[in-house]
C-alpha positions, 0 to 999 in steps of 0.5 A: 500500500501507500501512503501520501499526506504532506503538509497541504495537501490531500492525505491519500491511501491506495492499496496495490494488493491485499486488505487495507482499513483506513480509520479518521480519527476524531469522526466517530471512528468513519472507517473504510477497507480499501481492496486492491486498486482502490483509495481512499481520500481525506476530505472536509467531509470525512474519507472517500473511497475511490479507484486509480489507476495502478501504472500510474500510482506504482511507476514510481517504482520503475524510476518513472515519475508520470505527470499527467494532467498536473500542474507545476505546483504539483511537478515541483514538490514531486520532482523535490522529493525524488531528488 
């Protein structure tokens, strides 16, 4: 699984293989079990349970960094923390 949450941006979780439970703490203990392929993304309204696209998320451990449809904000930081 992985794991993304820096300061100012969207706290993310997505899970590759196996079982993952996610728990926001403070909410009334809202909980979702991420399968392979899903997500789940921490929003003002709590966590939300999505999909992704695997290559995409997992190239990362090729040495690829894929960019696509992202803004230079978002370019810099990822490109800062893989050097």
């Amino acid at each position: 699984f992985s794991v993304t949450a820096y300061e100012g941006e969207t706290a993310q979780v997505a899970v590759a293989t196996g079982k993952v439970a996610v728990q926001r703490d403070g909410h009334e203990g809202q909980t979702v079990v991420l399968l392979p392929n899903q997500q789940a993304t921490l929003t003002q309204k709590g966590l939300e349970k999505g999909t992704f696209d695997p290559a995409e998320l997992w190239a990362w451990r090729d040495g690829v960094l894929l960019f696509n449809r992202a803004k230079w904000p978002q370019i810099e930081n990822r490109l800062e923390r893989w050097y």
